[in-house]
mmCIF file of the protein (N, C-alpha, C, O) and its ligand, coordinates in Angstrom:
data_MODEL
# 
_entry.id   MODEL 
# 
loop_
_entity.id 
_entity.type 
_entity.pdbx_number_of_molecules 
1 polymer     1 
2 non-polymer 1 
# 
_entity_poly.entity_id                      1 
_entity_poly.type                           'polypeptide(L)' 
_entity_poly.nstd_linkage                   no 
_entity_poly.nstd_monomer                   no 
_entity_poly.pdbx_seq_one_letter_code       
;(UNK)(UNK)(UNK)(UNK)(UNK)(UNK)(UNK)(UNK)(UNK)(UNK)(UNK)(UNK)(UNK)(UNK)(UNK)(UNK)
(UNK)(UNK)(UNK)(UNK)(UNK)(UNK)(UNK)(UNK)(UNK)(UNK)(UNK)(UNK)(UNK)(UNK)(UNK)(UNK)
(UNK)(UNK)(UNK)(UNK)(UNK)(UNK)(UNK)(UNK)(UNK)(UNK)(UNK)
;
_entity_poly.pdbx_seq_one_letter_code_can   XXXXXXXXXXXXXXXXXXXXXXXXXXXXXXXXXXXXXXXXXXX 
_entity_poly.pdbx_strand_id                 A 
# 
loop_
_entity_poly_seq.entity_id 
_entity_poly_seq.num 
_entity_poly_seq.mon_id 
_entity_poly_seq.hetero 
1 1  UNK n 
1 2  UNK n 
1 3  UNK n 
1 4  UNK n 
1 5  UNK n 
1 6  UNK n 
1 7  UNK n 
1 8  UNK n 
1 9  UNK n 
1 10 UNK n 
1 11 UNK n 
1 12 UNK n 
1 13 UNK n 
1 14 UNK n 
1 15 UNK n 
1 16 UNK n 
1 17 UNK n 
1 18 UNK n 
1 19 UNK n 
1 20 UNK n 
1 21 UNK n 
1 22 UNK n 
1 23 UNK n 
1 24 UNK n 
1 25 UNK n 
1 26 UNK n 
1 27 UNK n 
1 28 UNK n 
1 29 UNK n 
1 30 UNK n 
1 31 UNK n 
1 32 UNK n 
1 33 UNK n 
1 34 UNK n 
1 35 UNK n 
1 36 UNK n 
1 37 UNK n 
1 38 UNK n 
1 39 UNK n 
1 40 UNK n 
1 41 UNK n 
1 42 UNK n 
1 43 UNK n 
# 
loop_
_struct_asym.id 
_struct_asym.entity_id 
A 1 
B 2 
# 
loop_
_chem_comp.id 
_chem_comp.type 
_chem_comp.mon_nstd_flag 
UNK 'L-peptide linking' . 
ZN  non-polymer         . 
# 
_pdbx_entity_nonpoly.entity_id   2 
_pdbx_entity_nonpoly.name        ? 
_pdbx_entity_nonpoly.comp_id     ZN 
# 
_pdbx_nonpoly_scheme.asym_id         B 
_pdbx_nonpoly_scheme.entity_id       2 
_pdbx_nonpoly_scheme.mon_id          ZN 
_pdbx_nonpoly_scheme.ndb_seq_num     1 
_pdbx_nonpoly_scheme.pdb_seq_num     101 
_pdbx_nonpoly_scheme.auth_seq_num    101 
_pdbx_nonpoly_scheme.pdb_mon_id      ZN 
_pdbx_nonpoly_scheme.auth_mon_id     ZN 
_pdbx_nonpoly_scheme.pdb_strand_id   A 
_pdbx_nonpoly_scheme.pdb_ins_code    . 
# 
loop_
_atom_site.group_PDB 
_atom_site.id 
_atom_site.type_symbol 
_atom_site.label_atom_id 
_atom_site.label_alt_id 
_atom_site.label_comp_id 
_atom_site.label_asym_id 
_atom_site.label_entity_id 
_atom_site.label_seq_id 
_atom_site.pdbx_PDB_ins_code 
_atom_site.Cartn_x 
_atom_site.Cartn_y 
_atom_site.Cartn_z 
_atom_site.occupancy 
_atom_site.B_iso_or_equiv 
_atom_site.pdbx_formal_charge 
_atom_site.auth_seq_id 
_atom_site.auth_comp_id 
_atom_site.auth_asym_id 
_atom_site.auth_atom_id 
_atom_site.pdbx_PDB_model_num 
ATOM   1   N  N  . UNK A 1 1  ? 0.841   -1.197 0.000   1.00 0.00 ? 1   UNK A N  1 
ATOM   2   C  CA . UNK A 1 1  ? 0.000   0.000  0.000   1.00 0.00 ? 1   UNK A CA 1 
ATOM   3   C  C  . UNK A 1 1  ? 0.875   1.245  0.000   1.00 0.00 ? 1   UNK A C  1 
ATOM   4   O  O  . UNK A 1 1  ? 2.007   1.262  0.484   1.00 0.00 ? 1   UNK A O  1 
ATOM   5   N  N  . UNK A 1 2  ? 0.256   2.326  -0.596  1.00 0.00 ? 2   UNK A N  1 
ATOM   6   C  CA . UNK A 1 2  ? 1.185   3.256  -0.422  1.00 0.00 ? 2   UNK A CA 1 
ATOM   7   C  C  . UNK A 1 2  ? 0.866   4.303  0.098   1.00 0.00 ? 2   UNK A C  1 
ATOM   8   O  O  . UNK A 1 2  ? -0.312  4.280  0.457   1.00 0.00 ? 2   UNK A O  1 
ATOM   9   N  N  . UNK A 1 3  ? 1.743   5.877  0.456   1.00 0.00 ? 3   UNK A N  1 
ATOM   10  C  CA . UNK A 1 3  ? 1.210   6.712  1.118   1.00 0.00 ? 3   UNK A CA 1 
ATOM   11  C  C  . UNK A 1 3  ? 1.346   7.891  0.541   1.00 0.00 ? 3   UNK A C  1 
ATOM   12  O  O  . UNK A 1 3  ? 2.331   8.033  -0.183  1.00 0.00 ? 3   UNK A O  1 
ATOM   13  N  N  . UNK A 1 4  ? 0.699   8.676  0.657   1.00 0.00 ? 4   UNK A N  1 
ATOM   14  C  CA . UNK A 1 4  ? 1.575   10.123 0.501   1.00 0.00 ? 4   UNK A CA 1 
ATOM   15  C  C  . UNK A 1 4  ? 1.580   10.847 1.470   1.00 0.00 ? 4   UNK A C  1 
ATOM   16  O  O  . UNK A 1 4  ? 0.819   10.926 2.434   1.00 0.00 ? 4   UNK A O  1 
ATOM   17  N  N  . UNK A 1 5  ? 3.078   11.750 0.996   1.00 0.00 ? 5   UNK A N  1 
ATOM   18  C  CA . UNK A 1 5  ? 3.377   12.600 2.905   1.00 0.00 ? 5   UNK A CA 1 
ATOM   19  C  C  . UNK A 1 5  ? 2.965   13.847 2.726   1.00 0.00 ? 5   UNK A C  1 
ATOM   20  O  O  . UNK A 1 5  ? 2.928   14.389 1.621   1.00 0.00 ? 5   UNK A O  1 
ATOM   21  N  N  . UNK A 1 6  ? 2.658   14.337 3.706   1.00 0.00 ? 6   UNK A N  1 
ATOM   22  C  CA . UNK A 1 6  ? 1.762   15.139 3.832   1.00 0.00 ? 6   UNK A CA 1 
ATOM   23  C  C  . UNK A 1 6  ? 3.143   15.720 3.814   1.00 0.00 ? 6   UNK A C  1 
ATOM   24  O  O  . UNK A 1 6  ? 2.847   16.900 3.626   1.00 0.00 ? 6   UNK A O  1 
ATOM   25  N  N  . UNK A 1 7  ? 3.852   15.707 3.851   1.00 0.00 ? 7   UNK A N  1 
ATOM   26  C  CA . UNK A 1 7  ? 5.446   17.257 3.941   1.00 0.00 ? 7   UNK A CA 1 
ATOM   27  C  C  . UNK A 1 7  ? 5.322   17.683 2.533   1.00 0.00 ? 7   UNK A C  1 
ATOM   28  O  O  . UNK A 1 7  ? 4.760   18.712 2.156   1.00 0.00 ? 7   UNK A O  1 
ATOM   29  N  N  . UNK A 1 8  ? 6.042   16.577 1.604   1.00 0.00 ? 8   UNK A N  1 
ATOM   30  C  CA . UNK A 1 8  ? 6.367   16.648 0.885   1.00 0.00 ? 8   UNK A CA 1 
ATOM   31  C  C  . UNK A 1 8  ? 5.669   16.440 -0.591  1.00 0.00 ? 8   UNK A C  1 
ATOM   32  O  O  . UNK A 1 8  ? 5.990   16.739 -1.741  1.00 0.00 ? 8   UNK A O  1 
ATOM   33  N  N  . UNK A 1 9  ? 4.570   15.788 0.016   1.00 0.00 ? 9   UNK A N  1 
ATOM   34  C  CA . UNK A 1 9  ? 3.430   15.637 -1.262  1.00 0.00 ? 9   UNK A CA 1 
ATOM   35  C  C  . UNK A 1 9  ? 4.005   13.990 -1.622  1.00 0.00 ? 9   UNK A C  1 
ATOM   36  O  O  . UNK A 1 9  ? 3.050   13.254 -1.871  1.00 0.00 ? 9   UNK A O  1 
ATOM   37  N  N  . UNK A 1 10 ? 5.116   13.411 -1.681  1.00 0.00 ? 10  UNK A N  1 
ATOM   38  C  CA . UNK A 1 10 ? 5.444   12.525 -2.262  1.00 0.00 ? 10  UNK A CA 1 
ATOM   39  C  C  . UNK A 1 10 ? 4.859   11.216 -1.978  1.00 0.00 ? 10  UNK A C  1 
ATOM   40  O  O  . UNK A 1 10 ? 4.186   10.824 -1.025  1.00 0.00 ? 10  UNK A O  1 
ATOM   41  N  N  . UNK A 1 11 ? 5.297   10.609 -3.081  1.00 0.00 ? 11  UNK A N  1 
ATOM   42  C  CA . UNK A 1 11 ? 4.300   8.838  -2.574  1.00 0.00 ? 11  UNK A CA 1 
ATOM   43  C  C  . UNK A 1 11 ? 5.441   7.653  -2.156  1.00 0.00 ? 11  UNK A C  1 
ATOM   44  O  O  . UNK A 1 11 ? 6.180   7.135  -2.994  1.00 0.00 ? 11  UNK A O  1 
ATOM   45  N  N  . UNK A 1 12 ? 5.452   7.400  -1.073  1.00 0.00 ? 12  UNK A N  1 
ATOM   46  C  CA . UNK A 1 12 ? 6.180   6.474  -0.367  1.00 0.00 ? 12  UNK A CA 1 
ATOM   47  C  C  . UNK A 1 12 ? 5.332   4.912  0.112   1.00 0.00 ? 12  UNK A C  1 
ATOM   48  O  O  . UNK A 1 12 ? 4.118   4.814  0.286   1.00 0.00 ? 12  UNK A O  1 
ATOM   49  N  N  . UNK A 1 13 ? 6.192   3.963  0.232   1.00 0.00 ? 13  UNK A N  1 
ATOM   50  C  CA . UNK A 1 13 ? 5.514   2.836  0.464   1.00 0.00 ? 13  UNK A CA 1 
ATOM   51  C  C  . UNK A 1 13 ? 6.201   2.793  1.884   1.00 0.00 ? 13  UNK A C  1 
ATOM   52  O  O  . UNK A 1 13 ? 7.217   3.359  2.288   1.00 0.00 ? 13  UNK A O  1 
ATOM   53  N  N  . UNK A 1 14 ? 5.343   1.965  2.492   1.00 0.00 ? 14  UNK A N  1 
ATOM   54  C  CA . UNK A 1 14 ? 5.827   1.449  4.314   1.00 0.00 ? 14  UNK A CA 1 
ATOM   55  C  C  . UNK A 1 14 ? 6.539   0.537  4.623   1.00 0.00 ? 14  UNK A C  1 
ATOM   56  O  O  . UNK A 1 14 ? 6.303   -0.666 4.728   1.00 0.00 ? 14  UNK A O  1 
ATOM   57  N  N  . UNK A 1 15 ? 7.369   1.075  4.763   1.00 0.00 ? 15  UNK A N  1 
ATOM   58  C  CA . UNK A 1 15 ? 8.623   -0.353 5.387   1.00 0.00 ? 15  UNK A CA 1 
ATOM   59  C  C  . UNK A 1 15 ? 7.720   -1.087 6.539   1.00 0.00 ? 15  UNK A C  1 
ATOM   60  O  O  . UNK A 1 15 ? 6.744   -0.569 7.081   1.00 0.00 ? 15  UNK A O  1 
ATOM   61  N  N  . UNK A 1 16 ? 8.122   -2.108 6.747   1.00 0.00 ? 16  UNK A N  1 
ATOM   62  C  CA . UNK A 1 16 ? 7.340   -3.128 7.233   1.00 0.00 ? 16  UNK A CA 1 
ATOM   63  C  C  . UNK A 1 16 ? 7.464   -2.481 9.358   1.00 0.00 ? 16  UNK A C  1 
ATOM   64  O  O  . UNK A 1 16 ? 8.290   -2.309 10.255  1.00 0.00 ? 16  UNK A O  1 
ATOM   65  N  N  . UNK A 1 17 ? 6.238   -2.397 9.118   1.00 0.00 ? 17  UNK A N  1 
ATOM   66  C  CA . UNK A 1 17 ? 5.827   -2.119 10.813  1.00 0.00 ? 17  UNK A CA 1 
ATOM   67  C  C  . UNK A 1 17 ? 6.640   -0.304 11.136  1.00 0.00 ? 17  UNK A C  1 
ATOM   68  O  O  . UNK A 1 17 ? 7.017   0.209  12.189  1.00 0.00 ? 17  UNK A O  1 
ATOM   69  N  N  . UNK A 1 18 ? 6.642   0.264  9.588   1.00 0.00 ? 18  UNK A N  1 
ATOM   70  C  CA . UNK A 1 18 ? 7.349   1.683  10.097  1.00 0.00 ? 18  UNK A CA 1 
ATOM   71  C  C  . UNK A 1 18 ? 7.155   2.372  8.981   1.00 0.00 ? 18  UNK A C  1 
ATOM   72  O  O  . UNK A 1 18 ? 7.906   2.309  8.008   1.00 0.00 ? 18  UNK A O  1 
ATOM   73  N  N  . UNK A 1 19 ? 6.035   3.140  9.064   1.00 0.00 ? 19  UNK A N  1 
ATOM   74  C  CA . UNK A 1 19 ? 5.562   4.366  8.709   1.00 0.00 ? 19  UNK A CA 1 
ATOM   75  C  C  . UNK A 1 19 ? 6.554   5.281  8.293   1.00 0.00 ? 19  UNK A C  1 
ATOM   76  O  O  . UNK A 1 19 ? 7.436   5.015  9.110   1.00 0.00 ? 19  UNK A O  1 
ATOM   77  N  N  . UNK A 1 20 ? 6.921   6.003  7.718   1.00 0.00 ? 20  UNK A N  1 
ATOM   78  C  CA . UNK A 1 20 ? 7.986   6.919  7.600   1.00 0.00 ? 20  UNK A CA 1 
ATOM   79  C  C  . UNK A 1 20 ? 8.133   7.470  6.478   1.00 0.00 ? 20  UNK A C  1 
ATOM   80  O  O  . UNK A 1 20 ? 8.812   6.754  5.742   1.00 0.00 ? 20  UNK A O  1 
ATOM   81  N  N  . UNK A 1 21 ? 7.715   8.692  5.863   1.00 0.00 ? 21  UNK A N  1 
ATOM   82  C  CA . UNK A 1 21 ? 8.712   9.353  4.292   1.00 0.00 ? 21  UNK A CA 1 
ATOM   83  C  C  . UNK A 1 21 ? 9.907   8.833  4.524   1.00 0.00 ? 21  UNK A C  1 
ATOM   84  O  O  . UNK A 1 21 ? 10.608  8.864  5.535   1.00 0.00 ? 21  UNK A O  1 
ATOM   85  N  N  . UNK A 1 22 ? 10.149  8.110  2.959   1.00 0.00 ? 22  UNK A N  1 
ATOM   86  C  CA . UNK A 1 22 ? 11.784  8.063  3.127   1.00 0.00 ? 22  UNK A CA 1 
ATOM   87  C  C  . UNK A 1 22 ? 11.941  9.229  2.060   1.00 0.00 ? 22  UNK A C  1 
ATOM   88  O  O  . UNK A 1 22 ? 12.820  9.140  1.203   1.00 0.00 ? 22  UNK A O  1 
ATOM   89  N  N  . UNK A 1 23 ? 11.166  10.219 2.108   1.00 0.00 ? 23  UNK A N  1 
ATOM   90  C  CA . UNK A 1 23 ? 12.352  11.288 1.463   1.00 0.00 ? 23  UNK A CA 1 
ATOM   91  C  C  . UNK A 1 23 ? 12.351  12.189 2.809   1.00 0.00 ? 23  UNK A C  1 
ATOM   92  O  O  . UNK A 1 23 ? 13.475  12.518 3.187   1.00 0.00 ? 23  UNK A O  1 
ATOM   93  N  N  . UNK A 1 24 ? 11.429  12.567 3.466   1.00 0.00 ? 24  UNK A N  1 
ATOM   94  C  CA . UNK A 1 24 ? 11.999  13.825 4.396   1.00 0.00 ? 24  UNK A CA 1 
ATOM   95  C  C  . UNK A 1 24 ? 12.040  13.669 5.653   1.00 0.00 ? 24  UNK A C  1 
ATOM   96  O  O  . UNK A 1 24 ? 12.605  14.443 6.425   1.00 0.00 ? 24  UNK A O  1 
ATOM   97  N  N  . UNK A 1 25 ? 11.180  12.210 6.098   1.00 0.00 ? 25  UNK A N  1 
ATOM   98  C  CA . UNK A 1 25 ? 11.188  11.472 7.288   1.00 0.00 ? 25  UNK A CA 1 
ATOM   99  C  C  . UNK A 1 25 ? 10.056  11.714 7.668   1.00 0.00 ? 25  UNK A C  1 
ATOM   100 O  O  . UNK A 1 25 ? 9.813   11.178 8.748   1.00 0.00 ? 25  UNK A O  1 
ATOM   101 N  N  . UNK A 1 26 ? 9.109   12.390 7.181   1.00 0.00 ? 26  UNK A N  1 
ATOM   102 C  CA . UNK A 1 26 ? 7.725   13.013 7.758   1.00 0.00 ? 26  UNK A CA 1 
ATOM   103 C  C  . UNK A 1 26 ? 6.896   11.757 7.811   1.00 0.00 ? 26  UNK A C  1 
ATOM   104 O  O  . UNK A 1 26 ? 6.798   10.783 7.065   1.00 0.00 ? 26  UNK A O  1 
ATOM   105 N  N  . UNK A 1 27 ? 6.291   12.136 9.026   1.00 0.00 ? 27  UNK A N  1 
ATOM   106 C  CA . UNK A 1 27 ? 5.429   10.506 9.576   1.00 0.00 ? 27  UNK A CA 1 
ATOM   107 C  C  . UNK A 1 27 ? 3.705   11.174 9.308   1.00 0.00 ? 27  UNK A C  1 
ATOM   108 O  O  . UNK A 1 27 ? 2.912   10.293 9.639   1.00 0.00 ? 27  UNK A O  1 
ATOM   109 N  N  . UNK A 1 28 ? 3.329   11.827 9.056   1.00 0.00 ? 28  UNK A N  1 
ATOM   110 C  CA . UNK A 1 28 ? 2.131   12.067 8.612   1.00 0.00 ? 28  UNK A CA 1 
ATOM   111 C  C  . UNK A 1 28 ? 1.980   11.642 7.258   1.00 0.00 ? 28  UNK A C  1 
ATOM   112 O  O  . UNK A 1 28 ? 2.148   12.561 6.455   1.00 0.00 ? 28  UNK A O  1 
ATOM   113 N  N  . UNK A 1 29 ? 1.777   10.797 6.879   1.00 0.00 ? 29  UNK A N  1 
ATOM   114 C  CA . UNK A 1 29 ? 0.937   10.085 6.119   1.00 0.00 ? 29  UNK A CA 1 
ATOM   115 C  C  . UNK A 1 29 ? 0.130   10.182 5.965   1.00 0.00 ? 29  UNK A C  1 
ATOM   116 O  O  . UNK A 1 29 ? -0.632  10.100 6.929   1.00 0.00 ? 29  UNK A O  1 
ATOM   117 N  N  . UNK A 1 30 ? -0.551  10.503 4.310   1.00 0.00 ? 30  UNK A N  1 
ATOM   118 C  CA . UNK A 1 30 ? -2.193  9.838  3.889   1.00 0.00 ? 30  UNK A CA 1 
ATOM   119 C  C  . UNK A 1 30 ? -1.789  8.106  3.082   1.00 0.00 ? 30  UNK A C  1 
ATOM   120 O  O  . UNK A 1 30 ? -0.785  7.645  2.539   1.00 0.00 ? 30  UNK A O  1 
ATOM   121 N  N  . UNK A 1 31 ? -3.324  7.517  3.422   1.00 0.00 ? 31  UNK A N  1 
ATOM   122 C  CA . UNK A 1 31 ? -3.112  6.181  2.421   1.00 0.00 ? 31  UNK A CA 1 
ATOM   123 C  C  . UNK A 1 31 ? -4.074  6.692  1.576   1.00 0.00 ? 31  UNK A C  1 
ATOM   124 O  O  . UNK A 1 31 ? -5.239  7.060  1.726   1.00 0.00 ? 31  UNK A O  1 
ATOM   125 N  N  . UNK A 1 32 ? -3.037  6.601  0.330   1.00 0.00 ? 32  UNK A N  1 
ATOM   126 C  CA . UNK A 1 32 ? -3.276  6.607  -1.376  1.00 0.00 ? 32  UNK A CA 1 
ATOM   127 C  C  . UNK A 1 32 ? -4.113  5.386  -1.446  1.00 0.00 ? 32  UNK A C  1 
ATOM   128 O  O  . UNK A 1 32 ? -3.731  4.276  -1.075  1.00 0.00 ? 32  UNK A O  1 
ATOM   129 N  N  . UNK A 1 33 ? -5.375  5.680  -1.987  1.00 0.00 ? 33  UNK A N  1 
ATOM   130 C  CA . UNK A 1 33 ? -6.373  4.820  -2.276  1.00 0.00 ? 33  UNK A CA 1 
ATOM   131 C  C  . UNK A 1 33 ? -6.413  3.668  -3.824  1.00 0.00 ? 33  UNK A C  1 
ATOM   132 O  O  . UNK A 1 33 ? -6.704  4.006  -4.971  1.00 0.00 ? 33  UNK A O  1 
ATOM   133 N  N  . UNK A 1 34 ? -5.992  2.197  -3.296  1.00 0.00 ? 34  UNK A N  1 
ATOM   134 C  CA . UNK A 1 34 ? -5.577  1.353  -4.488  1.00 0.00 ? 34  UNK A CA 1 
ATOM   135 C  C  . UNK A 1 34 ? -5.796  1.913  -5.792  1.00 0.00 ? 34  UNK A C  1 
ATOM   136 O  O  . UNK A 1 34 ? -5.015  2.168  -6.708  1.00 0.00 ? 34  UNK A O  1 
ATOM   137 N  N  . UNK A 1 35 ? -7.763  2.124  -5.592  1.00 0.00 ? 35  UNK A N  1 
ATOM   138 C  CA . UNK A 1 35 ? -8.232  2.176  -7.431  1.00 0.00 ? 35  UNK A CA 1 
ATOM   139 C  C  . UNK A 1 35 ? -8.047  3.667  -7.795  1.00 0.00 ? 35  UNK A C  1 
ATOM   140 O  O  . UNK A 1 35 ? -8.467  4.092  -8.871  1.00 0.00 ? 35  UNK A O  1 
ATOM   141 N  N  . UNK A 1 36 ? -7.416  4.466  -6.896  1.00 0.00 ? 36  UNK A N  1 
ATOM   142 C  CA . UNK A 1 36 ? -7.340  5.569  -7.222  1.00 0.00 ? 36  UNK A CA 1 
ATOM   143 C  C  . UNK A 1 36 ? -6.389  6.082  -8.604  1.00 0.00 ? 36  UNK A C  1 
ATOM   144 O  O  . UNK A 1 36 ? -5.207  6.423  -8.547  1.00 0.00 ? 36  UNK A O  1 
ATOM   145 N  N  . UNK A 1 37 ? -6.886  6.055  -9.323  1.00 0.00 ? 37  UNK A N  1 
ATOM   146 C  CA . UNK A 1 37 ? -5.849  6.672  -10.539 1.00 0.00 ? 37  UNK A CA 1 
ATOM   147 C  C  . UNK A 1 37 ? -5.443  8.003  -10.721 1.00 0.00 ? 37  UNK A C  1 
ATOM   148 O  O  . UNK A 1 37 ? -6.183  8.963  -10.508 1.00 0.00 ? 37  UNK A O  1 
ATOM   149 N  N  . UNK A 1 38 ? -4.059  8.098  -11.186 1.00 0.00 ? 38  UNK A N  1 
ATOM   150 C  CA . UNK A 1 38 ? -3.829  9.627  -10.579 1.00 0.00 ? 38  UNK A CA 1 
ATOM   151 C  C  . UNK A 1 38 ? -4.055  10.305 -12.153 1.00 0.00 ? 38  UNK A C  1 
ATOM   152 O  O  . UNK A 1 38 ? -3.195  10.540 -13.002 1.00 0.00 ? 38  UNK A O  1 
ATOM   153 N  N  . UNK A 1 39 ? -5.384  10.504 -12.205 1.00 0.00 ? 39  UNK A N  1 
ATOM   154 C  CA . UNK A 1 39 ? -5.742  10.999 -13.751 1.00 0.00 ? 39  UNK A CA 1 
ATOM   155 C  C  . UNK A 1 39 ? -6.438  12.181 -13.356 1.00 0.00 ? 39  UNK A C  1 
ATOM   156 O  O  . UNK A 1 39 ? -7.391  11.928 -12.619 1.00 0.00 ? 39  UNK A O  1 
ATOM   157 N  N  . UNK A 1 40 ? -6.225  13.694 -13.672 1.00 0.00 ? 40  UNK A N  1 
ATOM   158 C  CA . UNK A 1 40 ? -6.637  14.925 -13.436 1.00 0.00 ? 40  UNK A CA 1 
ATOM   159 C  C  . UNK A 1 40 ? -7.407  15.411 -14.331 1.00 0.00 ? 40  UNK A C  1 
ATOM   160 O  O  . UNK A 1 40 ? -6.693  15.988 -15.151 1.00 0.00 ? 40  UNK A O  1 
ATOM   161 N  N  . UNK A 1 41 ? -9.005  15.519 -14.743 1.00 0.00 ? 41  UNK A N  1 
ATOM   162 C  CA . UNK A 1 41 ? -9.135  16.171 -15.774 1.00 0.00 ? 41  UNK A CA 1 
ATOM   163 C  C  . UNK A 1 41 ? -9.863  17.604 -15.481 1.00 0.00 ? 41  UNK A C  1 
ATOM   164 O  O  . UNK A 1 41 ? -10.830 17.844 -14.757 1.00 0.00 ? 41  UNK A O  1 
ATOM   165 N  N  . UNK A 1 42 ? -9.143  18.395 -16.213 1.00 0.00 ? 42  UNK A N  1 
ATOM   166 C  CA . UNK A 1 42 ? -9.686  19.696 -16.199 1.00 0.00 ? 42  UNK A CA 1 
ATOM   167 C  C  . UNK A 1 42 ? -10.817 20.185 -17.226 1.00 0.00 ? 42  UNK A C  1 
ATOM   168 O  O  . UNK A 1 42 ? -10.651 21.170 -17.945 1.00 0.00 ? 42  UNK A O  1 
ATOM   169 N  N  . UNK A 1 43 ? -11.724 19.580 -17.226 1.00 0.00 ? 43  UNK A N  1 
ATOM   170 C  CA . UNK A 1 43 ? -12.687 20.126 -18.244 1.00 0.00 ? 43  UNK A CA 1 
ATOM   171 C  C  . UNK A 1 43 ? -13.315 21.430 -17.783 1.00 0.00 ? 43  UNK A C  1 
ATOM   172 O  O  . UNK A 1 43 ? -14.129 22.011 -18.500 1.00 0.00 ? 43  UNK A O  1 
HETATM 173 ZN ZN . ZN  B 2 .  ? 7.940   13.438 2.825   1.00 0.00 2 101 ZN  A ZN 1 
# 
């Protein structure tokens, strides 16, 4: 499953039993929703 950090915007996956951005270390996390496709349309 994956996450995105709320610091950095980025999408990180969870090391096992540890939460953590591995880009900035930020532990606030959202979970990125499986069927979620990251498709933006601006109509
Ligand atoms: Zn981060």
């Amino acid at each position: 499953m994956a996450y995105i950090c709320m610091h950095c915007s980025k999408e990180t996956k969870t090391i096992e039993g540890f939460v953590r951005c591995v880009y900035c270390g930020g532990r606030i996390l959202l979970k990125s929703r499986p069927n979620l496709q990251k498709e933006i349309t601006t109509d």
